[in-house]
N, C-alpha and C positions, 0 to 999 in steps of 0.2 A: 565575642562581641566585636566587630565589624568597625573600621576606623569611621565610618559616616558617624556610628553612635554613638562612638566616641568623641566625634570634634560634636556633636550636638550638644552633649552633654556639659563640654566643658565649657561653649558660651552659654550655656543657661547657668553654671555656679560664676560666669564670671559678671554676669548681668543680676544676679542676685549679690554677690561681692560689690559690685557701682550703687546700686541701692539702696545698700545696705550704709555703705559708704556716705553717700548723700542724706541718710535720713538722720547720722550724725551728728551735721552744720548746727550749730549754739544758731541761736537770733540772732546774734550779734553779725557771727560768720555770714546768715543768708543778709541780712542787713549789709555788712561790707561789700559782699558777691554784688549785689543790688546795685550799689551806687556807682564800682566801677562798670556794670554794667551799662546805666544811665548816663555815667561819664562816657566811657568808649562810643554809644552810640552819636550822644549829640559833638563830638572831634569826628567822629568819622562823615558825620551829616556835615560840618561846616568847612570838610576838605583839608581835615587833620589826619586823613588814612596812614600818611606814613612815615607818623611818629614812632620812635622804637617804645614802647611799653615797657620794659625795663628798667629806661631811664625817667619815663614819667612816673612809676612806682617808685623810685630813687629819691626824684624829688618831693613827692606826696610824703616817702617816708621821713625826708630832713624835716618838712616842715612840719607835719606832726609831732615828731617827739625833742621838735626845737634845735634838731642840728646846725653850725654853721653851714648857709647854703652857699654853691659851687659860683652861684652870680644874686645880685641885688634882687627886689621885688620889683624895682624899677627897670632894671633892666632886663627883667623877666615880659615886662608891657611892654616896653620898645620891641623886644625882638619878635611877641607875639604879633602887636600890631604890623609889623611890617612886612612880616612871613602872610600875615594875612592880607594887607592891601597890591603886595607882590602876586599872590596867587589871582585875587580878583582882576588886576589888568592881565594878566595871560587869561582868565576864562572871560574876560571882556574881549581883548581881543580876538579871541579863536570863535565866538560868537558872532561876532562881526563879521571876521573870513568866510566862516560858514554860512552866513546869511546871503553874503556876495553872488558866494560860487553857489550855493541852491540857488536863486532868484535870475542868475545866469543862464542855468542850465533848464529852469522851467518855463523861462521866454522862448526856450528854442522848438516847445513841443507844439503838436497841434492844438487848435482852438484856446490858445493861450492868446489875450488880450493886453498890451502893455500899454499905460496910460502918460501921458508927458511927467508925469508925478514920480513914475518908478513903480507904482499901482498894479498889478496882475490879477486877472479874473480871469474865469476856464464859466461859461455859463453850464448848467446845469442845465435845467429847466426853463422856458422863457415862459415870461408870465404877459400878461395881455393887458394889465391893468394900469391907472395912474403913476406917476414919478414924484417921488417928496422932495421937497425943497429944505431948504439948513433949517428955518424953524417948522419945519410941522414935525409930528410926533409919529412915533412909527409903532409897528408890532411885527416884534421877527422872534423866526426861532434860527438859531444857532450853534455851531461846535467847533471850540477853538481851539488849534496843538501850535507844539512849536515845530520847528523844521524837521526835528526827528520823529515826529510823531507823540510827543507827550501831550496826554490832553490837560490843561489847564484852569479853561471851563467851556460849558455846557448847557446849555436850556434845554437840549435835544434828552440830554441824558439824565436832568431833574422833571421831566416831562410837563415842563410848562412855560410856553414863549415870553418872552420879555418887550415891552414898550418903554421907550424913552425917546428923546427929542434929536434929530440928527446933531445939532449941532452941540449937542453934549458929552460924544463919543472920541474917538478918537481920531486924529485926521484920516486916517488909511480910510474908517469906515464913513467917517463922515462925506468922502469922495464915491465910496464903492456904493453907496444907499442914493445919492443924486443923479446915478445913474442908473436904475435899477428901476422895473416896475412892478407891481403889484404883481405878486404872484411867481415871480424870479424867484431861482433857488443857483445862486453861483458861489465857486469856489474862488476865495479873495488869498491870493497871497501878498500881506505887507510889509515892506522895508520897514529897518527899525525908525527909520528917521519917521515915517506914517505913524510909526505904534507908538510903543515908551521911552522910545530915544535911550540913551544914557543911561538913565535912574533906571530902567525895568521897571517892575511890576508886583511889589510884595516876593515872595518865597517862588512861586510858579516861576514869573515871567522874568530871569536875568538880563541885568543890561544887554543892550548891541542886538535884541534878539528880533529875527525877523519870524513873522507870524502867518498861519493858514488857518480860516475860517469858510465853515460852510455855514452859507446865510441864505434864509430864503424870508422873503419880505412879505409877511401876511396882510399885510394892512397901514392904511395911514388913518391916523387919530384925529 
């Protein structure tokens, strides 16, 4: 017998040993597996990657089975809270840098358009038609990322355009749709301070972020 069929063989008894293995877990056990799974993912989702596990097992175990714990509950909130509004101004700031230096470096290309505002538009498409004014109501289709390319949202991608009133959107686009006419399809990149400023934007859109939309202006209502 030949070493190939030999190392075959022996990851097929040791993949039948892991199986076997796993098919052991009590309910309880896949229950527990579960939660720290659910645990780990949503620290890792709010920018708690690099916690040691160890010690957060240490702690889950004190207070589970009512050990005295190494610090207060209270000062378990302080340190979290701070660790976290610490983390937030570094990804605020570094969001704001990057917005700077992309919005820099994209004024410098061709057919890039920069407006007294800080406003940037690349036209696509020229359209031939009317210009809307702050109250008339518009119909666009749309796709919106952040600077690195995340998309955020999309009309283009739920395949069905959106209408709302210009002066109900945001200032970037409220500026980029008063100039724009009927039938324009341009690429808008706007400063944070045009977009959601400070606060961001629900889970998608974080503070300081500056924004890229392609918008093409089907219609005025």
């Amino acid at each position: 017998m030949n070493k190939t069929i030999l190392m075959v063989i022996a990851i097929i008894l040791i993949n039948c040993l892991e199986i076997k293995a796993q098919n052991t877990m009590t309910k309880m056990d896949s229950l527990s597996y579960s939660i720290g799974i659910l645990m780990g993912q949503n620290l890792k989702n709010q920018g708690f990657d690099k916690l040691d596990p160890a010690t957060v097992a240490d702690a889950i175990n004190d207070v589970m089975k009512g050990n005295a714990l190494k610090i207060s509950e209270e000062e378990a909130k302080g340190c979290v809270n701070d660790y976290a509004q610490n983390q937030a101004a570094i990804q605020s700031a570094e969001a704001r840098k990057g917005g700077e230096i992309f919005l820099a470096e994209n004024a410098k290309k061709s057919g890039v358009t920069v407006t007294a505002s800080g406003l940037q538009y690349e036209v696509i498409t020229a359209g031939t038609g009317a210009t809307p004014s702050a109250t008339d109501k518009v119909k666009v289709h749309y796709h919106g990322t952040l600077i690195d390319g995340t998309i955020f949202d999309s009309s283009v991608e739920r395949g069905e355009p959106i209408s709302f009133p210009v002066n109900g959107v945001i200032q970037g686009w409220q500026e980029a749709l008063q100039l724009m006419k009927v039938g324009d399809k341009w690429k808008v990149f706007i400063p944070f301070n045009l977009a959601y400023g400070d606060r961001g934007a629900g889970a998608k859109i974080p503070p300081y972020s500056a924004l890229v939309f392609e918008v093409e202006l089907l219609g005025i209502e």
